[in-house]
Each structure stands twice: as structure tokens, then as C-alpha cells.
N, C-alpha and C positions, 0 to 999 in steps of 0.2 A: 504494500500500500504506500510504503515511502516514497519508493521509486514512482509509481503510476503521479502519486503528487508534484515530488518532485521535475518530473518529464514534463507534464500540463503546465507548471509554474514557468518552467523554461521555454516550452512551446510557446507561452501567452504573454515573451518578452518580457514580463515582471522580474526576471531577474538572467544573468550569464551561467550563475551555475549559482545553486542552490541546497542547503543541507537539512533534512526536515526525517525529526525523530519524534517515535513515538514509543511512550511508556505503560506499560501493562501490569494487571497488576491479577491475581489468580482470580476468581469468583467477581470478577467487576468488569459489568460488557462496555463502559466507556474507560478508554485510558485515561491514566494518570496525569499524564502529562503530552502536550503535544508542540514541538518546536520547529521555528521553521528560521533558520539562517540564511541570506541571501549574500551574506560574505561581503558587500559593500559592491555588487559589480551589478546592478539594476538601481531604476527609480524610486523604488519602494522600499521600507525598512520594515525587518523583519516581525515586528506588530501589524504594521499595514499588512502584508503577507499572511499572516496567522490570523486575522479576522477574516479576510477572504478566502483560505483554508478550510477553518472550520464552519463558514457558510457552506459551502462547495461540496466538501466531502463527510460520509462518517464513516467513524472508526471502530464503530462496533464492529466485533469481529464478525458476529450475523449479517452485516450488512455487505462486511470484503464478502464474505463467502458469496453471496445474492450477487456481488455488484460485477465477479469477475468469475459468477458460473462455475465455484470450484467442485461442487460434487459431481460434475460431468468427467469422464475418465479422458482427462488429455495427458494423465502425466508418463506415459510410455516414452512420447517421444522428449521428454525434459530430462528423461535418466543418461542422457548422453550430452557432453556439449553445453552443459547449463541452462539456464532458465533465462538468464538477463540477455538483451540485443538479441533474443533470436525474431526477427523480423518474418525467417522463414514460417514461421510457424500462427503468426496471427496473436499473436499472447494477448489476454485483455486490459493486462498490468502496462504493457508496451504503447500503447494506445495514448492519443492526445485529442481526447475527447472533449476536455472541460475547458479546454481555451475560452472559448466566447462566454461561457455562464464566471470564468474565472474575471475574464477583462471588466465583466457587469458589476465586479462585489469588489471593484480596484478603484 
């Protein structure tokens, strides 16, 4: 979920590169903590970011599993070769889908 955040934050010009962590905690479906750094190389500072963040996205873990389809059986072909940058593969993590509803909450 970092990375898909991550990726849209970059896609949507908000920032050059980006660092955005999230904190879990066992028995609690919202995280503890959610961060998002734009390392000073974008318009936006990293509260600007993090309000449009968690408009944008949730972090319930029910909601990644709903948001990127994980009880569908694709992880055959992720056991080789990793899981990040494969483009071949359509990944929904890879995806820069939240550009424009991202730009709207900037």
C-alpha cells in the first residue's frame, strides 16, 4: 500500500520522490501511525501531503485486500522475479490511478 501511495503521489507531481510509512498495530484495522515525506523535492510539504493521503486512501487492511483484489490467486507468477516494477504483469499496487482525485485534495 506504500508503494501504490507512494507511485500516485509521484505520478500527481506532488512530489520527485517520496517516503510514506505506515504503522500497524495487532487487533486494530486503522494504523497507528501514517507518514508521508516528500524529502523537500515537490510543492507540497509533507502535512499538505498527508491530508491528501488520508483523504485519498484507506489503510484498513480490509480495505488493501478489497482495493487491490488480493484473494484472487495471482501470486504464482510473483514467486519469481518479485513483486515491485513488474509492469508485465498488470499488478494493482503498480497502478497510478489516484492522480486526479489526488490533485483535487492538493
Amino acid at each position: 500500500m506504500a508503494r501504490y501511495v507512494a507511485k500516485n503521489l509521484v505520478a500527481a507531481e506532488s512530489a520527485e520522490s517520496v517516503e510514506v510509512q505506515i504503522a500497524y498495530a495487532i487487533g486494530r484495522a486503522a494504523p497507528l501511525a501514517v507518514g508521508v515525506d516528500p524529502m523537500n523535492t515537490g510543492p507540497y510539504d509533507g502535512k499538505t501531503l498527508l491530508r491528501a493521503v488520508r483523504d485519498v486512501f484507506d489503510f484498513r487492511p480490509a480495505a488493501i485486500i478489497d482495493r487491490f483484489d488480493l484473494k484472487r490467486p495471482i501470486y504464482s507468477p510473483l514467486s519469481a522475479y518479485g513483486h515491485f516494477g513488474r509492469e508485465d504483469l498488470d499488478l494493482p499496487w503498480e497502478k497510478t490511478d489516484c492522480i486526479e482525485e489526488l490533485r483535487r485534495r492538493l
